[in-house]
Phi, psi and omega in degrees: 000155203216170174266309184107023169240104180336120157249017161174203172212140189227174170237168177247131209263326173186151172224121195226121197286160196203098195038252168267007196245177158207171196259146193242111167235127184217136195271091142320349193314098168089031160218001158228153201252135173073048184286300212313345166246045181266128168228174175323109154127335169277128188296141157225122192270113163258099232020029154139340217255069178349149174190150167261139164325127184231325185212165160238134146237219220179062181290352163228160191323296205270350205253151185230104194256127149278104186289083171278155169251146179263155155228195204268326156343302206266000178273310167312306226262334174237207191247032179284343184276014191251004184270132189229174155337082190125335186297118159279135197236151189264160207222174172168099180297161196297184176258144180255146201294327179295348199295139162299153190244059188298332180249260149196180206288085200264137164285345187047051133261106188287154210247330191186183176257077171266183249187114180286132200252318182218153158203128179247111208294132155229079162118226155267356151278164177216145183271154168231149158231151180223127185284149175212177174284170166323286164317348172267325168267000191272326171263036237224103143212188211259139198092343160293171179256130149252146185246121173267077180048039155100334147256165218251118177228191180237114173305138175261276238220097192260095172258180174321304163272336187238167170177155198240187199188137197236124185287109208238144192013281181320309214276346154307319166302305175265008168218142187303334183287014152304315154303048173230128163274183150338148156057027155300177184238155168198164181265165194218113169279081113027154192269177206228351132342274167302343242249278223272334159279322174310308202287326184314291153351267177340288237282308180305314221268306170319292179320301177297296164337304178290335184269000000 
């Protein structure tokens, strides 16, 4: 379980394919705090996408590589399959029961691929929209929560296809979507909220149908 409040940006070190999945190495070094106790076996929300630690290694003194493995489900489901050497990322270790709860209840299971449809500067904020499928804005209200490549943000603007999310400095500093353009890929979480009144909803609407 995760919040969707970011702790830091890592980069990415190497990606080596591995049977139908591939292995993921990423350099956290000097964006997090309490690296040296990430060990085998600890969840990591890498833009948004839970993935486990499978090795750590250590090519230098000073450097630390974290190892994931991607299989392919999870290369279809997100942009993890756009990664490459250099590539930046947003990073966030699972959540702890003492943990503040700032942001809202993220699974790091990503629901899709959406796609930046627009962005619009106003001062130093900026609106982004993002295209996503139909089904996804169907768990969708304005004032809600959505998780974005891993953050946890608040909808403004809920459209059929689409919905927008309006961006404050901070979160333009510290997190990769201040760099994000038109037609980017970014992963897209849904609140586990909606989830479970669509699935209800439904569940009401069939049942009367049937009756």
């Amino acid at each position: 379980m995760f919040t969707g409040l970011v702790e830091g940006l890592a980069t990415v070190e190497s990606v080596i394919e591995n049977g139908p999945g591939v292995d993921i190495a990423i350099n956290p070094s000097g964006h997090l705090d309490e690296i040296e106790s990430t060990k085998i076996g600890d969840s990591i929300a890498i833009n948004g996408c839970c993935l486990t630690v499978i090795r750590i290694e250590q090519p230098q003194a000073d450097q630390s590589l974290w190892v994931f493995q991607a299989g392919s489900e999870t290369l279809s489901k997100t942009n993890l399959g756009t990664f490459k050497p250099g590539t930046a990322v947003n990073l966030e270790r699972s959540l702890r029961p003492t943990d503040r709860m700032g942001g809202h209840f993220v699974q790091g299971h990503v629901d899709a691929i959406g796609h930046v449809d627009a962005v619009e500067t106003e001062g130093e904020w900026t609106n982004i929209w993002f295209k996503v499928p139909a089904a996804l804005t169907r768990q969708m209200v304005p004032k809600g929560s959505v998780t974005v490549d891993g953050v946890s943000l608040t909808l403004v603007n809920v459209e059929a296809e689409r919905f927008s999310v309006a961006l404050i400095p901070h979160t333009l500093e510290v997190t990769t979507l201040g760099n994000r353009s038109v037609g980017e890929t970014v992963n897209i979480e849904t609140d586990i909220i909606g989830k479970y009144m669509e699935k209800m909803l439904t569940g009401i609407t069939e049942k009367d149908s049937a009756n």
